[in-house]
C-alpha positions, -999 to 999 in steps of 0.1 A, spaced: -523 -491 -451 -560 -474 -439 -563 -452 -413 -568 -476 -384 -536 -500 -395 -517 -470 -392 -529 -459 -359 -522 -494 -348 -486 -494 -356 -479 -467 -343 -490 -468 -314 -465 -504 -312 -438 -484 -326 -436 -501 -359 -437 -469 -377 -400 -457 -378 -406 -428 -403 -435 -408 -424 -430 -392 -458 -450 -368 -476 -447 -368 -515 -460 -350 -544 -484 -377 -561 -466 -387 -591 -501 -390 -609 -512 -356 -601 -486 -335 -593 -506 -307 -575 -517 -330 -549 -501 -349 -521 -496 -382 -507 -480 -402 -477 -463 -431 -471 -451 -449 -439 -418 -469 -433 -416 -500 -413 -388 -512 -389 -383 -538 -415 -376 -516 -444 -411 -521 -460 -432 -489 -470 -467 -484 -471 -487 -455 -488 -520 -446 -469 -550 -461 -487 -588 -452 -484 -614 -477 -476 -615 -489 -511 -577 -495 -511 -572 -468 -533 -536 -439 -523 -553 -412 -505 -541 -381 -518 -543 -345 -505 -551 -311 -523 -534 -292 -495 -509 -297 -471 -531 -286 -443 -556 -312 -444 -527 -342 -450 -510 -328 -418 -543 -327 -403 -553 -364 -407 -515 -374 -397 -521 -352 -365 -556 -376 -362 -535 -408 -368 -511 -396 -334 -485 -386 -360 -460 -360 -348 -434 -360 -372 -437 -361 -412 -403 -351 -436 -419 -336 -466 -403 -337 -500 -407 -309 -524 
């Protein structure tokens, strides 16, 4: 889901959970994922629909913070 999808959902309160997870490709970086009401998860994607991932946790928390996220569990 980009950037704007995400902001969009949330703000309906479609979003009932955010997850941050060690990329399974790269383990020293990090990416996110969203669940939906209806069960279904989506990973945040780039403009090219590629997974964003994150070298630090600081700028991932940073662009959740952008999308009006408040509350991310991270797994470690």
């Amino acid at each position: 889901m980009k950037r704007e999808q995400v902001r969009e959902r949330h703000a309906e309160g479609l979003i009932c959970a955010t997850h941050v997870i060690q990329n399974p490709a790269s383990p020293g970086e990090w990416i996110v994922f969203f669940k939906k009401s209806a069960g279904r998860s989506f990973f945040l994607v780039d403009d090219q629909d590629e997974v964003e991932s994150f070298g630090r946790l600081d700028d991932l928390i940073e662009t959740l913070r952008g999308l009006g996220i408040k509350f991310a569990e991270i797994h470690i």
